[in-house]
Each structure stands twice: as structure tokens, then as C-alpha cells.
DRENDO-1510 file (C-alpha; in Angstrom, 1 decimal, always signed):
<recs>
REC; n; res; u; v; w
REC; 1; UNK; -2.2; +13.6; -2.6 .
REC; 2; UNK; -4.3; +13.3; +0.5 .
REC; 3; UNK; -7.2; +10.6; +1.0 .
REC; 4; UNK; -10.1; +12.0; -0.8 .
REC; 5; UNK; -8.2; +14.5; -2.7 .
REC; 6; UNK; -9.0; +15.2; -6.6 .
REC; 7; UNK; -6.7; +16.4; -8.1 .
REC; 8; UNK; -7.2; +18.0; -11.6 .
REC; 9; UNK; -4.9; +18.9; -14.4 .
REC; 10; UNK; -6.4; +21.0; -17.4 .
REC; 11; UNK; -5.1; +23.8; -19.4 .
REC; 12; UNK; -6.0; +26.3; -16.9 .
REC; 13; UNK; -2.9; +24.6; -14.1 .
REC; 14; UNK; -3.2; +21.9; -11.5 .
REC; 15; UNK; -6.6; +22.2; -9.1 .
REC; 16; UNK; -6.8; +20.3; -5.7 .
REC; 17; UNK; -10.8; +19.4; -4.5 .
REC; 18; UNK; -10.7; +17.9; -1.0 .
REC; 19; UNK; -14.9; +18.4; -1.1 .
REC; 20; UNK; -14.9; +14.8; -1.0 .
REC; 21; UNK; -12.3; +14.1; +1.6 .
REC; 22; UNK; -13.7; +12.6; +4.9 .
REC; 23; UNK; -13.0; +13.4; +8.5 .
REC; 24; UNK; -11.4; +10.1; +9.3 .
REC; 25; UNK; -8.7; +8.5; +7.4 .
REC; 26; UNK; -8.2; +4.8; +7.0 .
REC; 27; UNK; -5.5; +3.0; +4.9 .
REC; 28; UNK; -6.2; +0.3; +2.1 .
REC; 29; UNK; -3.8; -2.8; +2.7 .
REC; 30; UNK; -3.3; -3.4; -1.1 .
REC; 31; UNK; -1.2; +0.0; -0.8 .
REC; 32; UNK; +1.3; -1.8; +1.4 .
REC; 33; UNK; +1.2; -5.2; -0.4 .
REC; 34; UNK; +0.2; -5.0; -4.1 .
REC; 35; UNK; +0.5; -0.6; -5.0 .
REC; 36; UNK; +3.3; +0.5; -3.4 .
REC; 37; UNK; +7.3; +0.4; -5.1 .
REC; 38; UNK; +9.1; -2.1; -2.2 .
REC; 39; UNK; +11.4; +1.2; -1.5 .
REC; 40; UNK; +8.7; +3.4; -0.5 .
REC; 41; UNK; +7.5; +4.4; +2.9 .
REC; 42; UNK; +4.2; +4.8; +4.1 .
REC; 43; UNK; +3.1; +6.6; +7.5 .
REC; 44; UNK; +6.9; +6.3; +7.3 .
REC; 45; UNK; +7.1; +3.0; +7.5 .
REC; 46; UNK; +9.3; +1.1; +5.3 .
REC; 47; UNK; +6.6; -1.0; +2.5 .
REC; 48; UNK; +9.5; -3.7; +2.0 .
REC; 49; UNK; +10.1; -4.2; +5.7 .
REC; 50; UNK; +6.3; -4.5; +6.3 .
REC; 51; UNK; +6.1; -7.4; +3.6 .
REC; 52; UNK; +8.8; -9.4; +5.2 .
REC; 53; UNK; +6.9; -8.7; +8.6 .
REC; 54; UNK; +3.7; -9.6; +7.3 .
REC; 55; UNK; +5.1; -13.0; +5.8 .
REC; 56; UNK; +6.5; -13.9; +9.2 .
REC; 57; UNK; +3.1; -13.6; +11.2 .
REC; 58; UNK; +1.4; -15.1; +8.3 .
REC; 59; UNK; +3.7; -18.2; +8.7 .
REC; 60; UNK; +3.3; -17.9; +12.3 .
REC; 61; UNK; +0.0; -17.6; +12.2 .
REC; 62; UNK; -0.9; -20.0; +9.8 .
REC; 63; UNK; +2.0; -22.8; +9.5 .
REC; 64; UNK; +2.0; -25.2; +6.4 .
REC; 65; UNK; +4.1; -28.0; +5.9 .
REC; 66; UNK; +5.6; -26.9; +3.0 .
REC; 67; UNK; +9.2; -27.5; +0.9 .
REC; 68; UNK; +9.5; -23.7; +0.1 .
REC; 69; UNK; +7.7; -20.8; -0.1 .
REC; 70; UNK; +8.1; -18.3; -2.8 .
REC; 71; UNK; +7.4; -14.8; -3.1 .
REC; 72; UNK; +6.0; -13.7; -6.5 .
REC; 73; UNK; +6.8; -10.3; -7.4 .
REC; 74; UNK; +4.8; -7.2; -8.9 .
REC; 75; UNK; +1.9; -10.3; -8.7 .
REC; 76; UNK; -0.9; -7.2; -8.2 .
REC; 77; UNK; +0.1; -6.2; -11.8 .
</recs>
């Protein structure tokens, strides 16, 4: 599926409707950190590398005096 794309499934087959679609695509960031499977790519970029990436900046960033820091898994479901 493309951004803005409907797609339909009925007992006449599967329909595409990109009426809605918009010239100019943007990206959620939920895909890459909550939606997405960790083995997936996305603009092929890998969604599990770009977690461990984001984590670094974020503790870069933002640095917390902290014992450990723990990822929680599948916490978006």
C-alpha cells in the first residue's frame, strides 16, 4: 500500500483508490518505533538498526544518571 491508498476487498476482487493520496509524502515515526516487525525495512532502512540508533542519540542527547536502561518490547501493543 502507498500513503493515502484504500484499499478495498469485497466479493467483486481487491480495488485500490489513491483519490485520497496527497502529492507530498511524509512518514509517521510510530511506524519505525511502535508499528513496524524489528526485521523490517522501511525506505530500506533496517527498523531494528534505527531503534538502536535512535536510543544512542537519545542517551546522547539527553544523558541520565541511571543504573540501567531497559528496552520494553512490543510496548505500542
Amino acid at each position: 500500500m502507498e500513503p493515502g491508498e484504500v484499499v478495498m476487498i469485497n466479493k467483486d476482487g481487491i480495488h485500490s483508490d489513491m483519490s485520497l493520496a496527497q502529492p507530498t509524502k511524509a512518514k509517521c515515526i510510530f511506524e519505525y518505533i511502535y508499528f513496524a516487525r524489528p526485521d523490517s525495512y522501511l525506505d530500506n532502512i533496517s527498523v531494528y538498526n534505527s531503534r538502536i540508533m535512535a536510543g544512542r542519540i537519545l542517551a546522547q542527547t539527553h544523558p541520565v544518571e541511571a543504573d540501567i536502561v531497559v528496552g520494553v518490547p512490543d510496548s505500542g501493543n
